[in-house]
N, C-alpha and C positions, 0 to 999 in steps of 0.2 A: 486300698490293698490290704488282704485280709495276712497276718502271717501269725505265727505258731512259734514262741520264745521257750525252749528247756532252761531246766535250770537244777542244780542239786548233784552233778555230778561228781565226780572226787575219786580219791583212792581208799581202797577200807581194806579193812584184813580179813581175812577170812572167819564166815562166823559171825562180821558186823554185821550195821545196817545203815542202810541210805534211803533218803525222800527225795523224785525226781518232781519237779513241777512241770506244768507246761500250760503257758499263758495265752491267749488267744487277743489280738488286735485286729481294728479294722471295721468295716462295716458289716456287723454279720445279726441275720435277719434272726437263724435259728443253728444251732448244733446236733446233728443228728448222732451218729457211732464217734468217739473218740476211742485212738489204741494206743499203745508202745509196740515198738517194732526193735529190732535191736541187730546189728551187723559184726560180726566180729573177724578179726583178719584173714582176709582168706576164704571167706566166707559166705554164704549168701545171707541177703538182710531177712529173719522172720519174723512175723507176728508172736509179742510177749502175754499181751493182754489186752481187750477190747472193754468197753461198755459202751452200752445201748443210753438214749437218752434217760429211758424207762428205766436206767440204774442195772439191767444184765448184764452179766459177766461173763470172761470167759479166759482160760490161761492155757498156755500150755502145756502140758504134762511136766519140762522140766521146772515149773518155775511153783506149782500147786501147793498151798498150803506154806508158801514162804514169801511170795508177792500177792500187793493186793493192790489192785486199782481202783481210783473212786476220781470223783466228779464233783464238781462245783456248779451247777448249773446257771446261778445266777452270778455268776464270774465268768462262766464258759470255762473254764481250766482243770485240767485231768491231773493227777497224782498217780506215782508210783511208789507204793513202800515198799522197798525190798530189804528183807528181813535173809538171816543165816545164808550171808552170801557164801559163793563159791566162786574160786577161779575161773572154772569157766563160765561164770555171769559174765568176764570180761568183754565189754562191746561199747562200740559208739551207741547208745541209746536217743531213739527217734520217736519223736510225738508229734500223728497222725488225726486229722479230722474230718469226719464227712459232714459238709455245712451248705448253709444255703447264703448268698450275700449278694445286695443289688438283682434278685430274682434268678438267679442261675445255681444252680447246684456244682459246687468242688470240692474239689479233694485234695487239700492242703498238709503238707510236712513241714516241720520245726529245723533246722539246722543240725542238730542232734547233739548231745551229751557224753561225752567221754566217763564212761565208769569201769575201771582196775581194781577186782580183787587179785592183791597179795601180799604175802607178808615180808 
């Protein structure tokens, strides 16, 4: 069974900065797209940041120039550094992966991350 472990969450103050990990177990043949996804109360869950196996990027507007996702690939495990947080970064943060394992292609999520900016 293939599953997807966060890790790095915490409270910071605003301004700080946090590393979110996210570990990959299981029998897994190959890793295609890894993202963060993130839900905050009330709220719907969005896409934070994607990367291609190829190492492409992609953020969303609010998060540009102050998070950066990267990739391990012979680990399988994505990173989140998120730099000059703000309060509203505040969300359960979720790590996302399209993979292949035992011949079948899914789409597996992590448990997700509790991350509070405040001061």
């Amino acid at each position: 069974q293939v599953q997807l472990v966060e890790s790095g969450g915490g409270l910071v103050q605003p301004g700080g900065s946090l590393r979110l990990s996210c570990a990959t177990s299981g029998n897994i043949f190959r890793v295609n797209s890894m993202a963060w996804y993130r839900q905050a109360p009330e709220k719907e869950r969005e896409s934070v940041a994607t990367i291609t196996s190829e190492g492409t990027t992609n953020y969303t507007d609010s998060v540009k120039g102050r998070f950066t996702i990267s990739r391990d690939n012979a680990k399988n495990t994505v990173y989140l550094q998120m730099n000059s947080l703000k309060p509203e970064d505040t969300a359960v943060y979720y790590c996302n992966a399209d993979l292949w394992s035992w011949g079948r292609r899914l789409n597996v999520w992590g448990q997700g991350t509790q991350v509070t900016v405040s001061s």
